[in-house]
N, C-alpha and C positions, 0 to 999 in steps of 0.2 A: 881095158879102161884107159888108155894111152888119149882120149881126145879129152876125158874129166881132170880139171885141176883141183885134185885130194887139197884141204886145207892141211897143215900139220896135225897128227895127231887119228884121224880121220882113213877106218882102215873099208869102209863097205861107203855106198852111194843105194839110196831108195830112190827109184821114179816112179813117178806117178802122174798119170793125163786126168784132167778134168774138162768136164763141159760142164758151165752152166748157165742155167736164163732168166736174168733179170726182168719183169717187169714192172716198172716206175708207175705206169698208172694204176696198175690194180695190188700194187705195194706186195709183189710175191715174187720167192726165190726158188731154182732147186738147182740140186747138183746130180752130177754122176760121176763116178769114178773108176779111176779102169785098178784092173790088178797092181801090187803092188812089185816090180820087179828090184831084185836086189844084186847090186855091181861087186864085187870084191876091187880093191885098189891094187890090188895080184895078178890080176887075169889081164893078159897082155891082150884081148881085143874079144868084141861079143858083139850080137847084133840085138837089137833093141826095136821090137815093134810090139805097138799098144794102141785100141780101139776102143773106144767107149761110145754107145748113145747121145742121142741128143734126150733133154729133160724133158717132159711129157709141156704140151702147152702150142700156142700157134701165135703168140703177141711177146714183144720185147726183144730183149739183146742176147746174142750167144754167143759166149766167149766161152774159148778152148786156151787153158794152162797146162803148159808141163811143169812138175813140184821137183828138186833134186833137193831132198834131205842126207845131208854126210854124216855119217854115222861109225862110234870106235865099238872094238868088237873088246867088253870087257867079262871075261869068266865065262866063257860061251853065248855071251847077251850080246845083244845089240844094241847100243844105246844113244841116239839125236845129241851131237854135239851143241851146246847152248851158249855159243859165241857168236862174233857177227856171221861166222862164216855156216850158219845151221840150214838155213836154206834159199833154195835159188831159183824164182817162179819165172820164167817167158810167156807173158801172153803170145800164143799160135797165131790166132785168129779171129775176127769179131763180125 
């Protein structure tokens, strides 16, 4: 995990890829989402590949999000840090 900057505090990383397809004239959405993969802030390097569909439909916009939610590992749990630093969306592609 050498290229992810852990916030303080912050000991795993959740990714997760989204498509989804907006269309504005017929006022409908959907998503798709791929598995949820999870980073330890330990592991000195890992390879990271993830695929999803496109949402059912032939009209509107397709945008592709990667999600990185930082996450501390308390009592065995996993728990979404809720400061600024909770998550971190990159639109891919549109």
């Amino acid at each position: 995990a050498l290229d992810l900057a852990f916030p303080p505090g912050a000991s795993h990383a959740s990714i997760v890829c989204a498509c989804s397809r907006f269309d504005f004239q017929l006022a409908e959405r959907s998503a798709v989402l791929s598995h949820e993969t999870i980073v330890s802030a330990n592991q000195a390097a890992f390879d990271f590949s993830s695929t999803t569909g496109v949402p059912p439909g032939s009209s509107g916009i397709v945008i592709f999000v990667l999600r990185i939610a930082f996450q501390q590992e308390i009592a065995g749990t996993l728990v979404t840090l809720k400061n600024k630093h909770q998550h971190c969306a990159v639109v891919l592609g549109a």
